[in-house]
C-alpha positions in Angstrom: 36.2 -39.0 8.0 39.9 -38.9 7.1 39.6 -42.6 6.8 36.8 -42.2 3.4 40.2 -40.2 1.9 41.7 -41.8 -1.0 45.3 -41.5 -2.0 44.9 -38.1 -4.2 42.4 -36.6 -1.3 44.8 -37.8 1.2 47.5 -35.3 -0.5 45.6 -32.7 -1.5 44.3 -32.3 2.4 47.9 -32.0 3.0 48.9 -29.9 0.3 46.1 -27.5 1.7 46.8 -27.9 5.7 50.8 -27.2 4.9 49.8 -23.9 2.3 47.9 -23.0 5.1 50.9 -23.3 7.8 52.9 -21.1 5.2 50.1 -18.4 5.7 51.5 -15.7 7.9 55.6 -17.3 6.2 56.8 -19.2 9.1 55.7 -22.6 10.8 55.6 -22.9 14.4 56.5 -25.8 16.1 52.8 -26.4 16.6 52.3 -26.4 12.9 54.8 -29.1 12.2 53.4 -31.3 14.9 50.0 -31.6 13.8 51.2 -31.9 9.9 53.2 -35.2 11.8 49.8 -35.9 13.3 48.1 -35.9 10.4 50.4 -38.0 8.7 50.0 -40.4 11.0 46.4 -40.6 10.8 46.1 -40.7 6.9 48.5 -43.5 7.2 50.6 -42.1 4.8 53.3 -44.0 2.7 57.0 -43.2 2.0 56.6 -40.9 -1.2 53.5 -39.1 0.4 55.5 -38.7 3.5 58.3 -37.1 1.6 56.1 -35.0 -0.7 54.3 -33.6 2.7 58.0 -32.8 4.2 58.9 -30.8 1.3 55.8 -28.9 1.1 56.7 -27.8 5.3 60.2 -26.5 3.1 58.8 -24.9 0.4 54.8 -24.3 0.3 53.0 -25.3 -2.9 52.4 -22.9 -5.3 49.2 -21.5 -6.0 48.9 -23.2 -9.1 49.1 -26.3 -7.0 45.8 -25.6 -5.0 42.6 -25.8 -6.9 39.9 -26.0 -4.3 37.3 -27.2 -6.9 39.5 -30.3 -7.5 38.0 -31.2 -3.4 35.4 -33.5 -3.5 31.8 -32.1 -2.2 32.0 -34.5 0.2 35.2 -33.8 1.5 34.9 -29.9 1.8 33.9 -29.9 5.4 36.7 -31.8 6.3 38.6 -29.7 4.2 37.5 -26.6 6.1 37.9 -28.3 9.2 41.2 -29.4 9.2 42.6 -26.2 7.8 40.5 -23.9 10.3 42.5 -26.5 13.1 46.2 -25.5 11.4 45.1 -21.9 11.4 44.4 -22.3 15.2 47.2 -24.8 16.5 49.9 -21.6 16.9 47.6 -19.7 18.5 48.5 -17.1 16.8 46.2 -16.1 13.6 47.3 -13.9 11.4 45.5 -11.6 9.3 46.7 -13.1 5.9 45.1 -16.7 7.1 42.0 -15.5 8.2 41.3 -13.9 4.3 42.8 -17.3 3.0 40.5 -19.2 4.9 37.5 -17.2 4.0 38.2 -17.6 0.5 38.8 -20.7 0.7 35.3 -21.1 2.4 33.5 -19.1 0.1 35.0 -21.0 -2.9 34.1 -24.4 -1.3 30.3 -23.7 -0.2 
């Protein structure tokens, strides 16, 4: 599935996944290494990959994330993925769980 991502999905999957790490205000080691991951697997570029590292510094702001701007056919994925970032620390955090459900409710 990440593969049908274009260039703009692509970032906006990581703008999400790395709002989503800022969640409870700190990234665990975990975190990081499945934003790497990720990168990897979206076969991200130079820019992207620098625009993805300073979202792990400084999350984007809520301006920034418009779930309607995902793609119907993307918001599984979407869900997916972020649910998996939620989980990687093992440790979830009251303030992700009401993210994630908005951001459920807004995408089905």
């Amino acid at each position: 599935m990440l593969k049908q991502l274009d260039k703009e999905d692509r970032l906006r999957l990581m703008k999400f996944v790395c709002s989503f790490a800022w969640a409870d205000l700190q990234i665990a080691e975990s975190e990081v290494k499945m934003v790497q991951k990720l990168v990897r697997k979206l076969k991200l570029d130079d820019d992207e990959k620098k625009q993805v590292e300073q979202w792990l510094e400084l999350p984007p702001t809520a301006e920034e994330l418009d779930p309607t701007q995902i793609p119907q056919e993307h918001r599984a994925l979407f869900l997916t993925t972020v649910r998996e970032m939620i989980e990687v620390d093992g440790d979830i955090a009251e303030e992700e769980v009401e993210n994630f459900e908005l951001l459920e409710q807004l995408l089905t």
